[in-house]
Every structure is written in C-alpha cells, then in structure tokens.
N, C-alpha and C positions, 0 to 999 in steps of 0.2 A: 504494500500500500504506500503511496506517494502521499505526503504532507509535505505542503508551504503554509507559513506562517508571514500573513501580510500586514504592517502596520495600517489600520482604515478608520480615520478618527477615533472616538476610544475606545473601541474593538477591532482586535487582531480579527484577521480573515486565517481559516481553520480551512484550508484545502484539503476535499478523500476524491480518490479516486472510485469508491465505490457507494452506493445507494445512500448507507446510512455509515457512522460508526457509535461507537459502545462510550457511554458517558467515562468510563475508566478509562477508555483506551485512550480519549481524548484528552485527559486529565497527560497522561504520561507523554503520546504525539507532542501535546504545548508544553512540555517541559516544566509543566507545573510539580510534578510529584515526579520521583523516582523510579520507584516501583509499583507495579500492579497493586498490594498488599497496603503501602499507604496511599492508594488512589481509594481503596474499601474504604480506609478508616476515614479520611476527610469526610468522603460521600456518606456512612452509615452517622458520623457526627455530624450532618446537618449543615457542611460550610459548604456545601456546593450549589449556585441557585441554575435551574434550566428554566430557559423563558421566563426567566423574575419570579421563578418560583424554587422553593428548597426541593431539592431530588434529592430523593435515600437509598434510590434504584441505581446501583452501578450497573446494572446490565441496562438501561434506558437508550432507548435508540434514538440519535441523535441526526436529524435530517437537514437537507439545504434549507437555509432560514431560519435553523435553531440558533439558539445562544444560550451557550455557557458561563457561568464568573468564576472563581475561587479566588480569593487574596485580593481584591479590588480589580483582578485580572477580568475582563471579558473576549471573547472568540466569537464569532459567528461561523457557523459552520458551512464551504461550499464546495460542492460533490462537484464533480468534473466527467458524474458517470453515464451522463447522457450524451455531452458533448462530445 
C-alpha cells in the first residue's frame, strides 16, 4: 500500500491506494504511533476522534473524505483506488 502524506491547510492529506484503510493502520501510515499495539491503546482510550467524533473501533474503516485527529494532528483521508 502506497501512503503520501500532504500538508493541506490544517489537515494533512492521508493518501491509500486502496478502497478504505483500518483506523490503526492509519494511526501508524501518519506516523502518529509506532506500533500497531499502541495505535489499540490511544484508540480503546478514547484520544482518537473520526469525523469529530471519539472512535474506540481500531478496526473502523476509514474512506475518501474521512478524517482522523490524534494529538491536535488531523489527516483527511484520499484513496487513489478509483483513479
């Protein structure tokens, strides 16, 4: 899977080359979290918001035109898997 990471006003652009990606996996692609293990604990503790709202779902599938935060960080997320 191909990730670019774009500066685009206060949200980075969160490139996948496929359909959707996994709120976790997103966390660790933006270099937010390390490891898979503390992408769990951020997300099961409540720091992480999807579309301005708390997600507890690490496996939550994350589409073009979602948006993620953690840490004051925001991503938008855009699939490249149509084009």
């Amino acid at each position: 899977m191909k990730v670019t990471v774009k500066k685009k006003n206060a949200a980075a652009q969160l490139t996948i080359e496929t359909e959707y990606i996994k709120l976790e996996a997103a966390l660790k692609y933006a270099s937010l979290v390390a490891t898979g293990g503390e992408a769990k604990g951020v997300i099961l503790d409540g720091l992480v918001t999807v579309n301005g709202e708390v997600c507890t779902m690490r496996g939550k599938k994350l589409h073009e035109g979602d948006t993620f935060c953690f840490q004051g960080q925001s991503f938008i997320i855009h699939s490249n898997a149509s084009d």
